[in-house]
C-alpha positions as CSV (number, residue, x, y, z in Angstrom):
1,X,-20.6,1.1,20.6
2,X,-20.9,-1.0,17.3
3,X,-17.3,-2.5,16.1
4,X,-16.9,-4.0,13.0
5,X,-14.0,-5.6,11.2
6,X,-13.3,-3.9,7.6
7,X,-11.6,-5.5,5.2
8,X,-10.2,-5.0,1.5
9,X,-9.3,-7.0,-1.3
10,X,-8.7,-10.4,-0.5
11,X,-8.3,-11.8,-3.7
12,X,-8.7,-15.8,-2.4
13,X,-7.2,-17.8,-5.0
14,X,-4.5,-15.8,-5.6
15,X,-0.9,-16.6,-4.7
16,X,1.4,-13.9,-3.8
17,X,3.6,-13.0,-6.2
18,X,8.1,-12.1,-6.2
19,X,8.3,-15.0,-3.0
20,X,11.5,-16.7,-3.8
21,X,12.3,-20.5,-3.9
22,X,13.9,-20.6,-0.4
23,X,10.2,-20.1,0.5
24,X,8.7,-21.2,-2.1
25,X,6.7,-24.1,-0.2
26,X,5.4,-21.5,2.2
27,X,3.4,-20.1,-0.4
28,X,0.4,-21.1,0.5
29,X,0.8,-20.1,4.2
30,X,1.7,-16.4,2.8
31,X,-1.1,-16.1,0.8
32,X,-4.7,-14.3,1.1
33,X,-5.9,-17.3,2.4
34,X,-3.9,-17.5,5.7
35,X,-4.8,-13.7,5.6
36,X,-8.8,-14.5,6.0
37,X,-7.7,-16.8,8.7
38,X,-5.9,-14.4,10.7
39,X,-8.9,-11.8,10.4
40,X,-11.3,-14.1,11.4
41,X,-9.8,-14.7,14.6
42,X,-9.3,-11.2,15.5
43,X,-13.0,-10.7,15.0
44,X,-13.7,-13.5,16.9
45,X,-11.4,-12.0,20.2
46,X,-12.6,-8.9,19.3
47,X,-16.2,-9.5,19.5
48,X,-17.1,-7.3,16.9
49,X,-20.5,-7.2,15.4
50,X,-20.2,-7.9,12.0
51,X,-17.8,-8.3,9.3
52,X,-17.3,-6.2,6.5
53,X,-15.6,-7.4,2.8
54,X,-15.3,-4.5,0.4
55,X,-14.8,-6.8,-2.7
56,X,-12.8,-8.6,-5.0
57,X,-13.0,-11.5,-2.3
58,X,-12.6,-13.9,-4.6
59,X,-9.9,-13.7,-7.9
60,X,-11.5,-14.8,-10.7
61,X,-14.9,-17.0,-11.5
62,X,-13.5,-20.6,-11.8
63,X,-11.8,-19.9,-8.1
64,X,-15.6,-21.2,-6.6
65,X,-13.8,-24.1,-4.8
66,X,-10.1,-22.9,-4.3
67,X,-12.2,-19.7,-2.4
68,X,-15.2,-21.8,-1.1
69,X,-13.8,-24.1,1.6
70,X,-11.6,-21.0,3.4
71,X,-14.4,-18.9,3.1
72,X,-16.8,-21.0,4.2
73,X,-15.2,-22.0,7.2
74,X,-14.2,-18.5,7.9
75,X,-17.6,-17.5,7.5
76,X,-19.3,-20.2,9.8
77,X,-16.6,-19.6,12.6
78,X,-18.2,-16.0,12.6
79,X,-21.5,-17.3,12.7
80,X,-20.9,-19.4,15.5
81,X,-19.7,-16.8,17.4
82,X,-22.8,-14.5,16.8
83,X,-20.6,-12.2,14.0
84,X,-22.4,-11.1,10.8
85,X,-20.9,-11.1,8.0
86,X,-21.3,-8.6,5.0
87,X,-20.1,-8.2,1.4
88,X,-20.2,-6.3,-1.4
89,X,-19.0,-7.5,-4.9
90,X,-16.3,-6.1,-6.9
91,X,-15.2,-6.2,-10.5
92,X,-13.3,-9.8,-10.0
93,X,-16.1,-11.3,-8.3
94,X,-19.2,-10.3,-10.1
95,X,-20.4,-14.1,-10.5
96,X,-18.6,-16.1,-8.2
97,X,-19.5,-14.2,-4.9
98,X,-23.2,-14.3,-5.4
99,X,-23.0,-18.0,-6.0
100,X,-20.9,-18.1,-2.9
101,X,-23.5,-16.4,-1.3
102,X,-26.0,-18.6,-2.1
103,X,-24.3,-21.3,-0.8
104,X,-23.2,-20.0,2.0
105,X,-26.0,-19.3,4.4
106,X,-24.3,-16.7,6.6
107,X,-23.2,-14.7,3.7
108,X,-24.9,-11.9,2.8
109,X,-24.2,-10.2,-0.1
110,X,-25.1,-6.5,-0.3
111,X,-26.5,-4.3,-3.4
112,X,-26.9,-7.5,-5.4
113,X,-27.5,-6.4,-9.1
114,X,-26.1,-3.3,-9.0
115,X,-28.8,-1.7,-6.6
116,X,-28.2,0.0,-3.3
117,X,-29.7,-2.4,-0.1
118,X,-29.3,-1.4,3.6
119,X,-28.4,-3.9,6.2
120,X,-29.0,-3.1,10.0
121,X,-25.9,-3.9,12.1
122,X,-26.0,-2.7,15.8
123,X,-26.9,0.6,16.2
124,X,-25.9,1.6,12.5
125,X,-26.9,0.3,9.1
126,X,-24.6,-0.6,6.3
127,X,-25.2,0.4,2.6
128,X,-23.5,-1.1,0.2
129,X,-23.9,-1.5,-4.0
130,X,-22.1,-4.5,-5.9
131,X,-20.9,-4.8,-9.4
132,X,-23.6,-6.5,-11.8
133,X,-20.9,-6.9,-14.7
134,X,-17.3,-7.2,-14.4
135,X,-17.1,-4.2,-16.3
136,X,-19.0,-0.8,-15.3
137,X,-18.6,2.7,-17.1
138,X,-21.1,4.9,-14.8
139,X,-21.0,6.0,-11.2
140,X,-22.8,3.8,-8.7
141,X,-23.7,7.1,-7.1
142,X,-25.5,8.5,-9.6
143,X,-28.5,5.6,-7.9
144,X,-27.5,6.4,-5.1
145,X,-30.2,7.1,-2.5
146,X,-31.6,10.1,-0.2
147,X,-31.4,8.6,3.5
148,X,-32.6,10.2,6.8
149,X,-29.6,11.9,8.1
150,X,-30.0,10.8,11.4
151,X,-29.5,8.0,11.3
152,X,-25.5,6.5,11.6
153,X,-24.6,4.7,8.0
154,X,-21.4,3.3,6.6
155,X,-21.2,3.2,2.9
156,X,-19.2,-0.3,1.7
157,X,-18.3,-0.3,-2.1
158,X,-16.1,-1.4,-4.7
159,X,-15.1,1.4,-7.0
160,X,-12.4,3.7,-8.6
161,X,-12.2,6.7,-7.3
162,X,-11.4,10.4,-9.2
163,X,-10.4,8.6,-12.8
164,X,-13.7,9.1,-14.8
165,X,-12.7,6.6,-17.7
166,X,-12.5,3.7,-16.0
167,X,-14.3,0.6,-16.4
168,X,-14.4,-0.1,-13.1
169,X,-17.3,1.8,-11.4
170,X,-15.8,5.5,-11.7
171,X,-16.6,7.6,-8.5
172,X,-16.0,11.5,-7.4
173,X,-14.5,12.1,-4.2
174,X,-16.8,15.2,-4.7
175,X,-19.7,12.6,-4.9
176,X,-18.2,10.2,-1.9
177,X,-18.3,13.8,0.1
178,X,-21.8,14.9,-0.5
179,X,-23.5,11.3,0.5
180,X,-24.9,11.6,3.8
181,X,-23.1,8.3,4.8
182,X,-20.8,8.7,8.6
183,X,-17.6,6.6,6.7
184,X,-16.9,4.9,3.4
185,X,-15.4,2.2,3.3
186,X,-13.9,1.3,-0.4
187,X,-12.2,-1.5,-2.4
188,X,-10.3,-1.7,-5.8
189,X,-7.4,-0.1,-5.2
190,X,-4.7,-2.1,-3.2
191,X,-2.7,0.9,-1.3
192,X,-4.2,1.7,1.6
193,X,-5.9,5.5,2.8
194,X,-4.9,7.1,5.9
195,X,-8.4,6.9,7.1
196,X,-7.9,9.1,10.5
197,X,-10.2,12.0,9.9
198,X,-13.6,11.9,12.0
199,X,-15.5,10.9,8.6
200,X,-13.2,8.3,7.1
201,X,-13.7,8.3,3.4
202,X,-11.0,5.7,1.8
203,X,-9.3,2.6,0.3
204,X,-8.5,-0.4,3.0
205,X,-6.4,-1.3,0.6
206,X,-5.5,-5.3,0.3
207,X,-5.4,-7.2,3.3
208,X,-2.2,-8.9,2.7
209,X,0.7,-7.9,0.3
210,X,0.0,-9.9,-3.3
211,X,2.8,-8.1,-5.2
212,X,5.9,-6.4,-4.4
213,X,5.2,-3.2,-5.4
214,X,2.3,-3.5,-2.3
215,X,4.5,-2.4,0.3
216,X,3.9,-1.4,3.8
217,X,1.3,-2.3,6.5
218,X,-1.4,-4.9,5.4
219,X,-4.9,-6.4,6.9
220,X,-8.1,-5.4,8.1
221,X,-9.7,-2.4,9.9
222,X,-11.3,-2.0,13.5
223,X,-14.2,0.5,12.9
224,X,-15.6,1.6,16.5
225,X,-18.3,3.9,16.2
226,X,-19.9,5.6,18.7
227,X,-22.7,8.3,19.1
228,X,-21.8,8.9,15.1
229,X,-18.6,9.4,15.4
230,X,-15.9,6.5,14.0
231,X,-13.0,5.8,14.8
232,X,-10.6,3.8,12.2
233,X,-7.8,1.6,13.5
234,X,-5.1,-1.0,11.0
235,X,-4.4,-4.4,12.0
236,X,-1.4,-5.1,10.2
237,X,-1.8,-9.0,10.9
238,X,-0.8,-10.3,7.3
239,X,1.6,-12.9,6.9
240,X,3.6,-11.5,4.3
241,X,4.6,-8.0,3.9
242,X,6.9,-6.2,1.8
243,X,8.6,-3.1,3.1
244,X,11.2,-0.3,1.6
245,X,14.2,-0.2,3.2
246,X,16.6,2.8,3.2
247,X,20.1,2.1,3.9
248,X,22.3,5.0,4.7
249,X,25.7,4.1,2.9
250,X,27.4,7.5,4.0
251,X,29.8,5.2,6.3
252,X,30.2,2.5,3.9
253,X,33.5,2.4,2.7
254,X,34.7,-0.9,1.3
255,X,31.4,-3.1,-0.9
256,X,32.0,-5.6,1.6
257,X,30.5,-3.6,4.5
258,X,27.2,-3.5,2.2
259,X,25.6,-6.6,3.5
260,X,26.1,-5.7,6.9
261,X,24.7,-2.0,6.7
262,X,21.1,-4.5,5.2
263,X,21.1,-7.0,7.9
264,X,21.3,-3.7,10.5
265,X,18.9,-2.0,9.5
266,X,16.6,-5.0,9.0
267,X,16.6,-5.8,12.5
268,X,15.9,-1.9,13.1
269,X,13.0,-2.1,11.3
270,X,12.0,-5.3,13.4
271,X,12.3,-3.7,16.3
272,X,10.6,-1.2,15.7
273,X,7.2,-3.7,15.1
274,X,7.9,-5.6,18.2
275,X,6.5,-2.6,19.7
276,X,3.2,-3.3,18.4
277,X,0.7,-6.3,18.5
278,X,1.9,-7.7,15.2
279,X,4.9,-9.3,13.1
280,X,4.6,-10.7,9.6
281,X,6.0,-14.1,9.3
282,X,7.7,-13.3,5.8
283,X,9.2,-10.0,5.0
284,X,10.2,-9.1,1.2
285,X,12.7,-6.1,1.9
286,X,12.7,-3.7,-1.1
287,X,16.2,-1.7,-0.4
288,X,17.3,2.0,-1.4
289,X,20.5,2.5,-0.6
290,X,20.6,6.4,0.0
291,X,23.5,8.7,0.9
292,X,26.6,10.8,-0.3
293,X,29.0,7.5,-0.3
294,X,33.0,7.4,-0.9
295,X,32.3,4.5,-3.0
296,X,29.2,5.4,-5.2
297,X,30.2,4.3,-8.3
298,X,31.2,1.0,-7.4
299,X,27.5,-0.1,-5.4
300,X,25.5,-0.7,-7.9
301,X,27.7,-4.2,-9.1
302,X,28.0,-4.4,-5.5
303,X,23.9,-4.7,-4.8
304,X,23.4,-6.9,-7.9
305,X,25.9,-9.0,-6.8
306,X,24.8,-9.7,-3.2
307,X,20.9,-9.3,-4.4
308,X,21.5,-12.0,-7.1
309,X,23.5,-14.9,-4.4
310,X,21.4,-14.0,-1.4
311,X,19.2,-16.4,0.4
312,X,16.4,-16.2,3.1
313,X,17.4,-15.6,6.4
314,X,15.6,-15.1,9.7
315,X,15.5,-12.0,12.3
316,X,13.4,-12.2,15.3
317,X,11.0,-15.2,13.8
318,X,10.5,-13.2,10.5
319,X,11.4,-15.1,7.3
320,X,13.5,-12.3,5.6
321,X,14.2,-11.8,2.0
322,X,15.8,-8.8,-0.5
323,X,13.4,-8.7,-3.2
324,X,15.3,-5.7,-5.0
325,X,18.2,-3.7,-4.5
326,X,18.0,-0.1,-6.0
327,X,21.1,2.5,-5.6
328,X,20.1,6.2,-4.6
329,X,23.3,6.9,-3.3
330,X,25.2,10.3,-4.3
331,X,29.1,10.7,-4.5
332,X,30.9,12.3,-2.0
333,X,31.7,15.5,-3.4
334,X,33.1,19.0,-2.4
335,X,31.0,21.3,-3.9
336,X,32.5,24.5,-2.3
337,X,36.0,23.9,-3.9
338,X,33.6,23.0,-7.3
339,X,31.8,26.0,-7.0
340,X,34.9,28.5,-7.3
341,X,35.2,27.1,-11.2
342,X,34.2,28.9,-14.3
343,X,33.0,25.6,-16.2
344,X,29.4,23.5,-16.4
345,X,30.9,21.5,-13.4
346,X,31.2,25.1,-11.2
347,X,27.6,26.3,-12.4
348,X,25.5,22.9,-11.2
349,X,28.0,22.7,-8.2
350,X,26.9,26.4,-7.1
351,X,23.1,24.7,-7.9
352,X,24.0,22.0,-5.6
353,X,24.5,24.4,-3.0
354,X,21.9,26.4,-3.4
355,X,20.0,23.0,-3.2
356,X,21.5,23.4,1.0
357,X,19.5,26.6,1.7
358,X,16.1,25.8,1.9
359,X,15.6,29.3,3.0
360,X,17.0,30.9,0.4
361,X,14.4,32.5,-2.9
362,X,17.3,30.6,-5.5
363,X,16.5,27.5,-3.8
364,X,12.3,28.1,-4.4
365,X,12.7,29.0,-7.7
366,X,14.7,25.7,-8.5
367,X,12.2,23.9,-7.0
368,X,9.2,25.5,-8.8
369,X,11.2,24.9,-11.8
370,X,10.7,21.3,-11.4
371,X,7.9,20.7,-10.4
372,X,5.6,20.8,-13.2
373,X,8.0,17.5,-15.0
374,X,8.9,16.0,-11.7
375,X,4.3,15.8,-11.1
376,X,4.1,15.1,-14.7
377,X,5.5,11.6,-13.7
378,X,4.3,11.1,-10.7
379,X,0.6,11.5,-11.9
380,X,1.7,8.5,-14.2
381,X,-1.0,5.8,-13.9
382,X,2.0,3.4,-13.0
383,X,2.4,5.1,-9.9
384,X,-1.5,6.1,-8.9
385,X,-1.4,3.2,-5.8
386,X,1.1,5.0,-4.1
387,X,-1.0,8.3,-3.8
388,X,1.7,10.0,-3.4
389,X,1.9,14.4,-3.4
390,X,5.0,15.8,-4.1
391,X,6.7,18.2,-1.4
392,X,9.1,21.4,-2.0
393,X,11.2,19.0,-0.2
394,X,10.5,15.9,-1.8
395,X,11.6,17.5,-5.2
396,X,15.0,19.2,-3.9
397,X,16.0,16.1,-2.6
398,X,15.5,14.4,-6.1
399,X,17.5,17.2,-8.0
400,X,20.1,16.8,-5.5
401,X,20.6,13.5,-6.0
402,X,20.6,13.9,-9.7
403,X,22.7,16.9,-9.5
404,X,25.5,15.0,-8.1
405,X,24.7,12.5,-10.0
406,X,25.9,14.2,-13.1
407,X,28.1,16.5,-11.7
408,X,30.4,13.1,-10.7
409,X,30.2,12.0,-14.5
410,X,31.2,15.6,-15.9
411,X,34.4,15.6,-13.8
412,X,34.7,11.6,-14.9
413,X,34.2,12.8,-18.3
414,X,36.9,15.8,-17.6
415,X,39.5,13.2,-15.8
416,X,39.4,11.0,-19.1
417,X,40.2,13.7,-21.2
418,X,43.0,14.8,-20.2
């Protein structure tokens, strides 16, 4: 068997971004840097047989030194321990890793120039292609070569898949099929694949969280491959990781009770990790409080309020923090008495109930009613990271909410009135 540690865009230079100044000092320690760290010394235990970085190692060109010391020493801990380690260059580190490269003896940069090279590891070989310019219209597969099919190859590249006008290396997942390659392993895009299938072809996504919006599970890869076939396995070893929370605020009936329903289901969440290898020492909790609540309309003052006075606290040894609050909740409504009137509120509370019987060919047709706006939105290049297909589910949960949503306002409207 021939293991090798994969990992994504590490962006060394770069401090995470939305930390806030109760751990402000700990930036550092939260950062890609303590990230590298981390993945070095699970290689190391490991005893894997090479190292893999997918690109965008570095942030930007005049980073040399702030990214030259960590990797450096990263890179000659490996060494020492008889651990290869191979790159490819993205679009942020066109110049600066192959200077890096040069410098550092163990570092061997793959597909310099924009040309496809092959580097032995084990009993597999590695092919990889890196960016010559920061800025690249064409498909690096369009050079890319025919290779005996017998033998076992993983494909490392930096490149944006499916969106033909980018600048950044556009590729096919047509093309990314057809090459006779066992796995692909890609960078660019932060949010990682689920790389499961027998023939992983996918992001790795960042190795630690640099943003908010980069929630969920964060590090590197454990490939194992074996007679051909690969086997894909996440580390989540990064120090800092943000994470959606939901909050079920159906038994919340006095604001007060809202901090308490957060700190419960933080240590929930918690819990659930100890389970695993691997806790975060910072955790950025992005909360949706979800729900039919008594007290809807009042939450939202409720969540800015707390959100805007709250302060880190710890849980279990994690560092924990609300980075946003965002209400979801739906008021508690009864939509069978609603339903027996002859006005706009009767008509969307009969919806609303149809909205119940998922069975039902009323509740289909809603759904396909919607679809074609609610995908319209979601294709939105603000939201292509999340990768995210819309359900039949996934949609009547959304008109739902909004269904109540404006049914509480038309009887508000209607109470006014009168």
């Amino acid at each position: 068997m021939t293991t090798l540690l994969a990992i994504g865009d590490m962006h060394l230079g770069r401090l995470p971004a939305a930390i806030p100044d109760g751990l402000g000092s700990r930036r550092q320690e939260l950062g890609p840097e303590a990230a590298w760290s981390r993945s070095v010394a699970e290689a190391i235990e490991r005893e894997v047989d090479a190292v893999l970085l997918a690109g965008d190692v570095v942030e930007r060109h005049r980073d040399f030194f702030v990214a030259y010391g960590q990797l450096k020493a990263g890179v000659e801990q490996l060494a020492e321990a008889g651990i290869e380690v191979i790159a490819v260059a993205g679009n942020h580190d066109t110049h600066v890793l192959p200077r890096l490269a040069s410098e550092i003896s163990s570092l061997h940069l793959l597909g310099a120039g924009g040309h496809w090279q092959q580097h032995p590891v084990g009993d597999l070989t590695v092919i990889g292609w890196s960016f010559p310019q920061s800025r690249v219209s064409f498909s690096p597969l369009d050079s890319f070569p025919r290779l005996d099919p017998k033998k076992v190859l993983v494909g490392l590249l930096h490149c944006d898949r499916d969106q033909t006008d980018s600048p950044y290396a556009p590729v096919s997942s047509a093309d990314l099929a057809e090459a006779s390659v066992n796995a692909w392993l890609l960078g660019h895009i932060h949010q990682p694949d689920d790389l499961s299938a027998a023939r992983p072809i996918g992001y790795l996504g960042s190795v630690n969280a640099l943003r908010a919006s980069e929630t969920g599970a964060r590090g590197p890869w454990l490939v194992e491959i074996e007679d051909g076939k690969v086997m894909m396995t996440h580390l989540p070893l990064a120090p800092l990781r943000f994470e959606t929370l939901s909050v079920d605020c159906a038994e919340i009936e006095d604001s007060d009770a809202l901090s308490g329903a957060i700190l419960s289901a933080t240590r929930e969440r918690i819990v659930e990790w100890q389970q695993g290898d691997y806790l975060p020492d910072a955790l950025g909790l992005r909360v949706e409080l979800v729900g039919q609540c008594a007290i809807s309309e009042h939450l939202p003052q409720a969540a800015e309020s707390l959100l805007s006075q709250s302060q880190p606290w710890t849980e279990y040894g994690v560092s924990c923090f609300l980075q946003r609050i965002d209400t979801r909740t739906i008021p508690r409504l009864d939509l069978n008495r609603l339903a027996r009137q002859s006005d706009p509120c009767g008509l969307l509370a009969r919806h609303l109930l149809t909205l119940d019987e998922p069975d039902s060919e009323r509740w289909q047709e809603l759904v396909d009613m919607a679809r074609p706006d609610m995908e319209a939105v979601a294709a939105g290049r603000e939201f292509r990271e999340l990768n995210r297909s819309l359900s039949d589910q996934d949609i009547a949960t959304e008109l739902a909410r909004a269904g109540r949503l404006a049914l509480s306002q038309l009887i508000a409207q209607r109470e006014r009135s009168r």
